[in-house]
PDB file as gemmi writes it, atoms N, CA and C in Angstrom:
CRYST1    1.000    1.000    1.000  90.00  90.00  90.00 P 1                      
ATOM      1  N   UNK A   1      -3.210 -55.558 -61.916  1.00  0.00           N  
ATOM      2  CA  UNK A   1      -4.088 -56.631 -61.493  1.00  0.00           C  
ATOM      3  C   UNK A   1      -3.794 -57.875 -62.332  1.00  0.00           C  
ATOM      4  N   UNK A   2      -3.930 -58.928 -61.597  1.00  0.00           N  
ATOM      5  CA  UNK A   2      -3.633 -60.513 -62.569  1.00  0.00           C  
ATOM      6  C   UNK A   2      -4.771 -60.886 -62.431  1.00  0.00           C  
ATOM      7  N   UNK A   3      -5.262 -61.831 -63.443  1.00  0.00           N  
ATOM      8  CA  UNK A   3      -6.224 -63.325 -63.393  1.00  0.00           C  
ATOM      9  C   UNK A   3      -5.595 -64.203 -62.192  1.00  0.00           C  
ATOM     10  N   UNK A   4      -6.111 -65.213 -62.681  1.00  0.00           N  
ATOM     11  CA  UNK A   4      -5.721 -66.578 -61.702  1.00  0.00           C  
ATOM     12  C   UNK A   4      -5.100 -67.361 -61.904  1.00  0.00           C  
ATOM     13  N   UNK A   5      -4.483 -67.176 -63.565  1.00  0.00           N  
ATOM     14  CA  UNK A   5      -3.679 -67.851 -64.108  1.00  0.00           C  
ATOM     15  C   UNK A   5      -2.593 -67.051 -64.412  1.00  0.00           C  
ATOM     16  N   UNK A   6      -2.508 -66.067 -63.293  1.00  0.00           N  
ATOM     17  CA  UNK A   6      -1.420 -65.048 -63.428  1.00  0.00           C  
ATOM     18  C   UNK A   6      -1.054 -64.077 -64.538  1.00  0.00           C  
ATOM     19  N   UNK A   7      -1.945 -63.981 -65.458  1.00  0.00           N  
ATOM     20  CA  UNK A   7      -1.461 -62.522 -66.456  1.00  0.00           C  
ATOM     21  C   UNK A   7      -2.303 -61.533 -66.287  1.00  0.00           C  
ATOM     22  N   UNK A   8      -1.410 -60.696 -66.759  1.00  0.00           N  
ATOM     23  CA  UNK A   8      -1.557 -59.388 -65.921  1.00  0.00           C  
ATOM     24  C   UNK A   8      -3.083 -58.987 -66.969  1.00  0.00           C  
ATOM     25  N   UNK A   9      -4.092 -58.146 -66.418  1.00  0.00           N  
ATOM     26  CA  UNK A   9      -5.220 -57.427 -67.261  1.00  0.00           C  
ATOM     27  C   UNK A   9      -4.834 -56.133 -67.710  1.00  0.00           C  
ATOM     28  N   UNK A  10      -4.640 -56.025 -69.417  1.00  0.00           N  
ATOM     29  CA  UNK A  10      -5.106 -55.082 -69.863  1.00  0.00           C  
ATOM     30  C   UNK A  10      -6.625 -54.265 -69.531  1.00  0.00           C  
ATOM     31  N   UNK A  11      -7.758 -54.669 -70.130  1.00  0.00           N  
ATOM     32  CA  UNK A  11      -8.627 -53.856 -69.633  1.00  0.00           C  
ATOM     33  C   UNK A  11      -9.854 -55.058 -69.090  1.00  0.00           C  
ATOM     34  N   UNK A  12     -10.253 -54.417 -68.173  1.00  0.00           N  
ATOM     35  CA  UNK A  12     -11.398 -55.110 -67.638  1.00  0.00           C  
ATOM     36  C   UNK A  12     -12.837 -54.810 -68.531  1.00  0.00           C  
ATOM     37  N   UNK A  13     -13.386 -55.602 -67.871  1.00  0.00           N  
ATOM     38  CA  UNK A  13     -14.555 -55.704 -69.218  1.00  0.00           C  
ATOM     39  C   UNK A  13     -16.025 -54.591 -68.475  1.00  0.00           C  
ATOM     40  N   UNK A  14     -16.630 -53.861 -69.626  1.00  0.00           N  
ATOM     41  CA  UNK A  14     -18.047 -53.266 -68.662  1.00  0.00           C  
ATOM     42  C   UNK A  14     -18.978 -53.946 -68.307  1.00  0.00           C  
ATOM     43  N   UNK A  15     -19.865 -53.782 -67.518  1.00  0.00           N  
ATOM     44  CA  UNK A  15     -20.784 -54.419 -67.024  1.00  0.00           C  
ATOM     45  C   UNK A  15     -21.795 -54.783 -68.472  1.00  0.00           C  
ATOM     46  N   UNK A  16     -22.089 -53.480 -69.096  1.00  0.00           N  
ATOM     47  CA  UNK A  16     -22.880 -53.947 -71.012  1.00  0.00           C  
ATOM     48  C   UNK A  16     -21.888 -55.104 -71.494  1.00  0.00           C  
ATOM     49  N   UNK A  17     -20.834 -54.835 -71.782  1.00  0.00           N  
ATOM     50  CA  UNK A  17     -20.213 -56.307 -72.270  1.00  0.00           C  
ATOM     51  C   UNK A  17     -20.279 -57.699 -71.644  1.00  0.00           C  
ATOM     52  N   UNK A  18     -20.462 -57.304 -70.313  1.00  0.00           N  
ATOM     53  CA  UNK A  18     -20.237 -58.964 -69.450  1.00  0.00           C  
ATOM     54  C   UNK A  18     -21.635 -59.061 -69.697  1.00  0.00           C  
ATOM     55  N   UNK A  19     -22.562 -58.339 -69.555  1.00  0.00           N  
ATOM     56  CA  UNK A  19     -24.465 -58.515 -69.931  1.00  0.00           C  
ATOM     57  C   UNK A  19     -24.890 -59.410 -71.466  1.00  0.00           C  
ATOM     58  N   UNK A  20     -24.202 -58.341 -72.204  1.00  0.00           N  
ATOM     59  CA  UNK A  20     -24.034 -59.236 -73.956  1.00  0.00           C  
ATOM     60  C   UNK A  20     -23.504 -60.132 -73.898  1.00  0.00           C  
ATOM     61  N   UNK A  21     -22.575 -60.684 -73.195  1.00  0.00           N  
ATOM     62  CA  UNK A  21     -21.906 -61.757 -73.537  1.00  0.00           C  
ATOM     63  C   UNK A  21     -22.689 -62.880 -72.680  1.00  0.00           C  
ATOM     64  N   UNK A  22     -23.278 -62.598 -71.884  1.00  0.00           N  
ATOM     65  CA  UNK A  22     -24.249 -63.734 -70.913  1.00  0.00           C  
ATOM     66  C   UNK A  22     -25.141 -63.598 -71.940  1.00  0.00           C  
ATOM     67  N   UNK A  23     -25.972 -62.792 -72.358  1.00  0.00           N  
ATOM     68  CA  UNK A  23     -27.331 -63.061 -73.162  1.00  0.00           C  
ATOM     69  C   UNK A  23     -26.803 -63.925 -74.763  1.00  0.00           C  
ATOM     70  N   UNK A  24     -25.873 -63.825 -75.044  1.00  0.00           N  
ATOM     71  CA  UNK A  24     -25.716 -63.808 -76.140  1.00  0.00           C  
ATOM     72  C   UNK A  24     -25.017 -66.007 -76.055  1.00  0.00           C  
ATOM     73  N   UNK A  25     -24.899 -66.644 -74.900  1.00  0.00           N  
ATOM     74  CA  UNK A  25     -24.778 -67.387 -74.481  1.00  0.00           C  
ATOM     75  C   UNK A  25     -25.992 -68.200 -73.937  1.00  0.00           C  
ATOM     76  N   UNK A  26     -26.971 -67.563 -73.282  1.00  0.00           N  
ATOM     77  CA  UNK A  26     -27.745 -68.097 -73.090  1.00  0.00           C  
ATOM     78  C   UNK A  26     -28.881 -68.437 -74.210  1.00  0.00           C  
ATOM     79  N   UNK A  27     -28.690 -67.619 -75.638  1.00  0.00           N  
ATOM     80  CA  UNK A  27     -29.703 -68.092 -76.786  1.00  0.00           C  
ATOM     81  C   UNK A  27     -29.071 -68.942 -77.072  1.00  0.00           C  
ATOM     82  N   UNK A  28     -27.632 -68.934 -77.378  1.00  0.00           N  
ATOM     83  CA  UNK A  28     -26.809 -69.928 -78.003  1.00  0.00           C  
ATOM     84  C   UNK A  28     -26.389 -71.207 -77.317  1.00  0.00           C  
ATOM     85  N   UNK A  29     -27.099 -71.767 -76.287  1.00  0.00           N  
ATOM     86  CA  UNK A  29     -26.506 -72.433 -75.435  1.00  0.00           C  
ATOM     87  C   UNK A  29     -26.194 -74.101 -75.992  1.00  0.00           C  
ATOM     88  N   UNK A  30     -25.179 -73.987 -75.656  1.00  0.00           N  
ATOM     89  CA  UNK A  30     -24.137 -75.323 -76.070  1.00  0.00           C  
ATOM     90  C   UNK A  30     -23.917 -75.196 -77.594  1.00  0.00           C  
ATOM     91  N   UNK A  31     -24.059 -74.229 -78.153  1.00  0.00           N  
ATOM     92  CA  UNK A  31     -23.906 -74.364 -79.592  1.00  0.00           C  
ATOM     93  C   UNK A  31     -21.979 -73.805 -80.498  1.00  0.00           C  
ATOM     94  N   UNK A  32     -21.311 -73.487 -79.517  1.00  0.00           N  
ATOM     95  CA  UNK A  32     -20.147 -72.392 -79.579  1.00  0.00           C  
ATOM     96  C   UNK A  32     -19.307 -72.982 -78.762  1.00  0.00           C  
ATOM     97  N   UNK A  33     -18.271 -73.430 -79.418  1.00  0.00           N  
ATOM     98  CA  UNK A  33     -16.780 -73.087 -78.451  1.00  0.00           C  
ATOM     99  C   UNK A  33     -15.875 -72.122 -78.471  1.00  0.00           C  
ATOM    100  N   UNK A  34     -14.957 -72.025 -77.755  1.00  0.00           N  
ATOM    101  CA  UNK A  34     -14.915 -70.648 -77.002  1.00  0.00           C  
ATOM    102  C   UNK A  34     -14.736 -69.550 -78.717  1.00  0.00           C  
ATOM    103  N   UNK A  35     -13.384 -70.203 -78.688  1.00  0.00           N  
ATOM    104  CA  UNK A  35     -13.555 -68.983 -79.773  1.00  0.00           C  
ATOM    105  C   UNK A  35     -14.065 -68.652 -80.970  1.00  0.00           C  
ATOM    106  N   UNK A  36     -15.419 -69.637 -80.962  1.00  0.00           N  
ATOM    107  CA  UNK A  36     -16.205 -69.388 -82.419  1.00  0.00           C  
ATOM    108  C   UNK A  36     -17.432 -68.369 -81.543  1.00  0.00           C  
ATOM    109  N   UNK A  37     -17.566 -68.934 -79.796  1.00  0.00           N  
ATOM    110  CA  UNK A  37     -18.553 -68.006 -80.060  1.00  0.00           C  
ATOM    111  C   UNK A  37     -17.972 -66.684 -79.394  1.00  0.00           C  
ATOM    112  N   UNK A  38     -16.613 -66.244 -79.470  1.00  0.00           N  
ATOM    113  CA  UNK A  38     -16.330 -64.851 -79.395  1.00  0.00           C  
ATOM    114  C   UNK A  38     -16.398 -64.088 -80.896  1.00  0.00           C  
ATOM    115  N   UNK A  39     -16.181 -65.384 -81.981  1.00  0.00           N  
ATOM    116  CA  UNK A  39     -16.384 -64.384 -83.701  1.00  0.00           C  
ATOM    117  C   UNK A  39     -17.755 -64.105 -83.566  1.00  0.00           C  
ATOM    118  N   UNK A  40     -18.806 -65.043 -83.022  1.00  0.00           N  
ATOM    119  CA  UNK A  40     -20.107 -64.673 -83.208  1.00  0.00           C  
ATOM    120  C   UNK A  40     -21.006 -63.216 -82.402  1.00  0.00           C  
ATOM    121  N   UNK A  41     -20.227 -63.009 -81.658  1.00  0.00           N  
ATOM    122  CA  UNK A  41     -20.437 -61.595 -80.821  1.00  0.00           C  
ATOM    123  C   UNK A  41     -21.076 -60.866 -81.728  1.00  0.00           C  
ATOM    124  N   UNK A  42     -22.226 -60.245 -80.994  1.00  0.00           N  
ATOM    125  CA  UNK A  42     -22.434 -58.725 -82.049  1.00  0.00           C  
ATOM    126  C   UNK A  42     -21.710 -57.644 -81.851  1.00  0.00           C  
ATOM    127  N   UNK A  43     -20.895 -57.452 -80.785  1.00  0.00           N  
ATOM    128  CA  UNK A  43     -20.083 -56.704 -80.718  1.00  0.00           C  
ATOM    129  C   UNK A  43     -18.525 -57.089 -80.614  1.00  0.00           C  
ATOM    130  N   UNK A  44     -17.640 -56.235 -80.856  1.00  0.00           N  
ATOM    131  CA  UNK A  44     -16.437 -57.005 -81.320  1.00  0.00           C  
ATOM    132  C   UNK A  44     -15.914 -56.417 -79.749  1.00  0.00           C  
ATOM    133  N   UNK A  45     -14.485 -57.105 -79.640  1.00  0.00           N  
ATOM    134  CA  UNK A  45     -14.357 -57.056 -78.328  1.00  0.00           C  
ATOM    135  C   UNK A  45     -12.615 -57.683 -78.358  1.00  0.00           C  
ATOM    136  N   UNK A  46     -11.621 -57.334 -77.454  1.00  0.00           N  
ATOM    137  CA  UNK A  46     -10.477 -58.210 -77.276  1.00  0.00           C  
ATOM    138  C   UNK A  46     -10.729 -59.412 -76.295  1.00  0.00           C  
ATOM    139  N   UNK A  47      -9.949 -60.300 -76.943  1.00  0.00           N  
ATOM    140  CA  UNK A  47      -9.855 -61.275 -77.141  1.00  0.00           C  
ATOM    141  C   UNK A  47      -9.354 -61.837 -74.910  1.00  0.00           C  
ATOM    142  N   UNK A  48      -8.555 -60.737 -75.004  1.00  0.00           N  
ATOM    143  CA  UNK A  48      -8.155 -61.435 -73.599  1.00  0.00           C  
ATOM    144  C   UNK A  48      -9.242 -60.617 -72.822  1.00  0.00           C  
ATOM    145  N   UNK A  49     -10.095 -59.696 -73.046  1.00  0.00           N  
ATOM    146  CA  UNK A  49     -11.300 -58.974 -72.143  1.00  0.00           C  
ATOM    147  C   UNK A  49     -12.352 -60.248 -72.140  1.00  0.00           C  
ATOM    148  N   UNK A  50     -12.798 -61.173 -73.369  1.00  0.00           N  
ATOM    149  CA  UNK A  50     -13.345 -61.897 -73.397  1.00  0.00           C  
ATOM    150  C   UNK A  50     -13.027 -62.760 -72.584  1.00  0.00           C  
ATOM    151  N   UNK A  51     -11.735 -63.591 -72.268  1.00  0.00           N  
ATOM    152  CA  UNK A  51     -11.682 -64.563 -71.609  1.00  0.00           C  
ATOM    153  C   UNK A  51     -11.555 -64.418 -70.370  1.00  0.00           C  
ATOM    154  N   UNK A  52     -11.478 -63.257 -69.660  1.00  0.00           N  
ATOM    155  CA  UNK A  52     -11.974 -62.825 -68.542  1.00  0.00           C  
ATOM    156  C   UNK A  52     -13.232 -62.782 -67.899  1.00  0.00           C  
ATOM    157  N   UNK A  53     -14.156 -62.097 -69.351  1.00  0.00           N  
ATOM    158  CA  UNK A  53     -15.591 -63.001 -68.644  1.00  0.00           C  
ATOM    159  C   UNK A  53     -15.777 -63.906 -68.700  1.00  0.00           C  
ATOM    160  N   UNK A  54     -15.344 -64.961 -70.113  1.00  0.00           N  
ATOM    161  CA  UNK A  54     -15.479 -66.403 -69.396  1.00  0.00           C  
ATOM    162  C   UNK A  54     -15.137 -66.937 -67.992  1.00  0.00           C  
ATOM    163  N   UNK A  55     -14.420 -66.715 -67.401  1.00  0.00           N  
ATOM    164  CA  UNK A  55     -13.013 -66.795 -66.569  1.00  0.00           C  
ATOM    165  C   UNK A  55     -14.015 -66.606 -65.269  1.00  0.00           C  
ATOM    166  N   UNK A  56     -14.591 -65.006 -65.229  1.00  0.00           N  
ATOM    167  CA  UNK A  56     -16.124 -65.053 -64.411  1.00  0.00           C  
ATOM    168  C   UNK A  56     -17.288 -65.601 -64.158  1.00  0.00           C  
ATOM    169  N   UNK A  57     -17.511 -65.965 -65.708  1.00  0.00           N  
ATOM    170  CA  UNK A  57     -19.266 -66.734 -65.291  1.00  0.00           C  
ATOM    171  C   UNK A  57     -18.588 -67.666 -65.161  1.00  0.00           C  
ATOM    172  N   UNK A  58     -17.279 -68.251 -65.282  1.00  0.00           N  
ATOM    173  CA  UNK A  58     -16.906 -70.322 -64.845  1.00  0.00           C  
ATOM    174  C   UNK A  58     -17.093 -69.888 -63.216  1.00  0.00           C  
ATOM    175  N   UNK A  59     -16.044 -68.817 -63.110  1.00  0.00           N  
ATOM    176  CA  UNK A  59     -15.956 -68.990 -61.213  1.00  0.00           C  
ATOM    177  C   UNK A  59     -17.469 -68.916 -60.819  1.00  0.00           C  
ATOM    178  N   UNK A  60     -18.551 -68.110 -61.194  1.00  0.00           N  
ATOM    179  CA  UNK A  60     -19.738 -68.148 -60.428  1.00  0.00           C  
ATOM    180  C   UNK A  60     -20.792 -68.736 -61.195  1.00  0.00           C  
ATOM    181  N   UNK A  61     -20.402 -69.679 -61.819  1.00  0.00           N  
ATOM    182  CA  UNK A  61     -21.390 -71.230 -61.991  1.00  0.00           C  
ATOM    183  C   UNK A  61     -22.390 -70.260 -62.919  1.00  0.00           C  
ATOM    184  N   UNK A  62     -22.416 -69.325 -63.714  1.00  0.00           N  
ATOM    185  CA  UNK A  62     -23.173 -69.214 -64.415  1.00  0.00           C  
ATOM    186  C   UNK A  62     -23.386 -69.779 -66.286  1.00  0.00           C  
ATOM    187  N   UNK A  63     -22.017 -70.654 -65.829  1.00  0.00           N  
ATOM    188  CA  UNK A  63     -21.444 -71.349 -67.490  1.00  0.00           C  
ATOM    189  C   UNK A  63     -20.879 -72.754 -67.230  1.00  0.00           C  
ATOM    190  N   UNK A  64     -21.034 -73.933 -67.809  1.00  0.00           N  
ATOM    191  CA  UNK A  64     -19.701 -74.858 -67.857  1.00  0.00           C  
ATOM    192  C   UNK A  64     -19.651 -74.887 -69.671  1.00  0.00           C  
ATOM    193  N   UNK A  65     -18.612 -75.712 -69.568  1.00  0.00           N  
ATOM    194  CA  UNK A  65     -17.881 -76.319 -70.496  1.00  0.00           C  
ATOM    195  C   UNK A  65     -17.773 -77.911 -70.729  1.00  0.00           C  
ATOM    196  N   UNK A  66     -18.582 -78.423 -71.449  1.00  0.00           N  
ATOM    197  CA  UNK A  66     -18.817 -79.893 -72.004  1.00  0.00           C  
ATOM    198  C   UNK A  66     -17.600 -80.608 -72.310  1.00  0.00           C  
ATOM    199  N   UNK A  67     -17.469 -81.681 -72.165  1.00  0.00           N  
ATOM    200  CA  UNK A  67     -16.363 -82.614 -73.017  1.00  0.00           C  
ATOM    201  C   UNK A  67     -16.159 -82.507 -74.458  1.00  0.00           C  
ATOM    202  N   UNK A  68     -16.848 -81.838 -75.367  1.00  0.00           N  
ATOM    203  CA  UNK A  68     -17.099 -81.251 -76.224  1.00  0.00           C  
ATOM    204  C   UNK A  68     -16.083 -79.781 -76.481  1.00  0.00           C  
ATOM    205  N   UNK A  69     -15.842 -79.059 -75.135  1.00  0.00           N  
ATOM    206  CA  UNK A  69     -15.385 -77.951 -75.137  1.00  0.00           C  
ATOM    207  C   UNK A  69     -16.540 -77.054 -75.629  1.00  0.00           C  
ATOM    208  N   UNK A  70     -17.791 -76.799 -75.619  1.00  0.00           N  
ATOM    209  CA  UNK A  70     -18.651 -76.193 -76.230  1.00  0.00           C  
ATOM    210  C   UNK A  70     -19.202 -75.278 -74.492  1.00  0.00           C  
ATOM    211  N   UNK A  71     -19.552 -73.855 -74.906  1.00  0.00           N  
ATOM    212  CA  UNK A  71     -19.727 -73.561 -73.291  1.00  0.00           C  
ATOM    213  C   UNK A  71     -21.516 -73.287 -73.579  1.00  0.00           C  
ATOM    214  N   UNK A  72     -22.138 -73.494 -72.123  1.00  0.00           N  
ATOM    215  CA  UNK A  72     -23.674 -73.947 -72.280  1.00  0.00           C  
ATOM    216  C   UNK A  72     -23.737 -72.960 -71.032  1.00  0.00           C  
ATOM    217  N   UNK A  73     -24.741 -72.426 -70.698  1.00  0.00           N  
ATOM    218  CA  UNK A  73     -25.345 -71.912 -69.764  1.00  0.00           C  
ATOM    219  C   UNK A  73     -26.487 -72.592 -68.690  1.00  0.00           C  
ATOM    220  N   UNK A  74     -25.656 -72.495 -67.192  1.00  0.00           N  
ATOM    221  CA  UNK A  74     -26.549 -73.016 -66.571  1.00  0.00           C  
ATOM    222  C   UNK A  74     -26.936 -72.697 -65.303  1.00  0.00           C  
ATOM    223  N   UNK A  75     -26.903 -71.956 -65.284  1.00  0.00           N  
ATOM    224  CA  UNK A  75     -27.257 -70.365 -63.951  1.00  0.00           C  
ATOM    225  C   UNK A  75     -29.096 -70.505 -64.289  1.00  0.00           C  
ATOM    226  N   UNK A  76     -29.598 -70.979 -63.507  1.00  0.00           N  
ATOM    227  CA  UNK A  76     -31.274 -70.517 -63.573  1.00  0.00           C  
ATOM    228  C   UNK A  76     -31.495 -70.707 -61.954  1.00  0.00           C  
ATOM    229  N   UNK A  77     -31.425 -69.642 -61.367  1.00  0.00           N  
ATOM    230  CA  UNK A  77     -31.607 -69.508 -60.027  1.00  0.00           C  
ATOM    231  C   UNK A  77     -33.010 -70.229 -59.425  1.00  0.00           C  
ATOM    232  N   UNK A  78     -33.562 -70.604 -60.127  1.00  0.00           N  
ATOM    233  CA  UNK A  78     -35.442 -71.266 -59.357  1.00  0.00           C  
ATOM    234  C   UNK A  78     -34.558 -72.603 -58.980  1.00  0.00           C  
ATOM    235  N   UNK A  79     -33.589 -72.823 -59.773  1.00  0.00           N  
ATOM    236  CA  UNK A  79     -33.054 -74.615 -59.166  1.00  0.00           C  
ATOM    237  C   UNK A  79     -31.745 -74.154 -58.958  1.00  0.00           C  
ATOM    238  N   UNK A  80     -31.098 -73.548 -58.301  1.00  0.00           N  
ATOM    239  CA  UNK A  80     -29.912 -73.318 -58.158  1.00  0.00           C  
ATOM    240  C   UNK A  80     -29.632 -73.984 -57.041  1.00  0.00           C  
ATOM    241  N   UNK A  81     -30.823 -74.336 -55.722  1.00  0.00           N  
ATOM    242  CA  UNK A  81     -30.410 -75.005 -54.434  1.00  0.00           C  
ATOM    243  C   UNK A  81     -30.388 -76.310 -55.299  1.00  0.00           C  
ATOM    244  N   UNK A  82     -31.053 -76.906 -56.244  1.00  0.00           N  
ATOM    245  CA  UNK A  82     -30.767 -78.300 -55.896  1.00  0.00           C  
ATOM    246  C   UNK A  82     -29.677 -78.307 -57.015  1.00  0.00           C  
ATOM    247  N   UNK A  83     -29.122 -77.428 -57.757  1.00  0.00           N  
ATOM    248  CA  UNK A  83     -28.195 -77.898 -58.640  1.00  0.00           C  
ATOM    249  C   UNK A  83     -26.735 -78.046 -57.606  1.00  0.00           C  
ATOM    250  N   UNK A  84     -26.653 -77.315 -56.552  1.00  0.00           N  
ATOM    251  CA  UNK A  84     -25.583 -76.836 -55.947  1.00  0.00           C  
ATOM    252  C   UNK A  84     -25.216 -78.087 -55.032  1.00  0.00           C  
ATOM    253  N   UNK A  85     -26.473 -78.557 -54.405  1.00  0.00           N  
ATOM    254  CA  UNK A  85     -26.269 -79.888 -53.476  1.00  0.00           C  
ATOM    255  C   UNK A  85     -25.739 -80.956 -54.507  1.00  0.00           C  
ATOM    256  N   UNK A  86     -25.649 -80.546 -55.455  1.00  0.00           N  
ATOM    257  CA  UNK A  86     -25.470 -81.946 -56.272  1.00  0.00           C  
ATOM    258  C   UNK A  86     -23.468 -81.537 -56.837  1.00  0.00           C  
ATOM    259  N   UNK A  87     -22.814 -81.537 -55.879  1.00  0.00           N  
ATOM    260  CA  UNK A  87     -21.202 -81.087 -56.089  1.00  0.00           C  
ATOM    261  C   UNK A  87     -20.810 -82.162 -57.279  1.00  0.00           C  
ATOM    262  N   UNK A  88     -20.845 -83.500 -57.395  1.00  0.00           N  
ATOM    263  CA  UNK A  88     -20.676 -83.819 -58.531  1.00  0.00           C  
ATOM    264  C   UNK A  88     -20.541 -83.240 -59.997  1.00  0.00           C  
ATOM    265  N   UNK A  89     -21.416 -81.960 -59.737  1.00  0.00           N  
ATOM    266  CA  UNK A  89     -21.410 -81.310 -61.195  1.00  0.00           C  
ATOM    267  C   UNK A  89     -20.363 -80.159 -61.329  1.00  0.00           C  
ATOM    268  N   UNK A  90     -19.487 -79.744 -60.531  1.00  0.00           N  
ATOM    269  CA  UNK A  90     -19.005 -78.374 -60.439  1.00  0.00           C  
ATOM    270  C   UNK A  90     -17.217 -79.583 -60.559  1.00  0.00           C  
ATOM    271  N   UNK A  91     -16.704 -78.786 -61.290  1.00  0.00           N  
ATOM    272  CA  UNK A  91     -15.326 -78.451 -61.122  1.00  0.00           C  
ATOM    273  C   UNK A  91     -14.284 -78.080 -60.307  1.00  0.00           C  
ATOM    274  N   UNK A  92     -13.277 -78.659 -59.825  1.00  0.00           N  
ATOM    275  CA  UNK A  92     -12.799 -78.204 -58.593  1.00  0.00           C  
ATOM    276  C   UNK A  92     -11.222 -77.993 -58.504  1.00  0.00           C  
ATOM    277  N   UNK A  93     -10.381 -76.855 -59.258  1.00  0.00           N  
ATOM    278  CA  UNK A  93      -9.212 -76.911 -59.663  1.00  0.00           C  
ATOM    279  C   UNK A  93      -8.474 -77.349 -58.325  1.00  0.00           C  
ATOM    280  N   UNK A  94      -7.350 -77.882 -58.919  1.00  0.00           N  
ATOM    281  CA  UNK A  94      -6.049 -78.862 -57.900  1.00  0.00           C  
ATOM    282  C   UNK A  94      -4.624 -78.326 -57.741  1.00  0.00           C  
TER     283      UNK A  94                                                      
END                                                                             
């Protein structure tokens, strides 16, 4: 199996890890770039399993990434219709 940026996956990540790594983002939000907040993990983890879930919550809008490079959480489904009408905010690779 490949990513999207074409390398191949060692191991895919569990559903407990992709869970910790959302919660553990959403206390911390905007405070971490990428790879300070993979040292900050409470659980340790490889490095390319990690950027796979990043790689996930970017594709399903549950994360961006600031000009800053700092990643923030912004998945709160009660406003998800009006965040979505607003395409200005989403990313759109070329």
């Amino acid at each position: 199996m490949q990513t999207t940026k074409g390398e191949k996956v060692l191991r895919f990540p569990r559903l407990d890890t992709i869970l910790m790594v959302e919660k553990f983002i959403q206390k911390n939000d905007g405070e971490f770039k990428k790879k300070a907040l993979w040292e900050k993990l409470p659980k340790k983890m490889m490095y390319q399993t990690y950027c796979l879930i990043i790689d996930y919550l970017l594709y399903s809008r549950k994360i961006s990434i600031d000009s800053e490079r700092k990643i923030g959480w912004i998945f709160y489904p009660k406003n998800e219709t009006e965040v979505s009408s607003k395409r200005y905010l989403f990313w759109r690779p070329t």
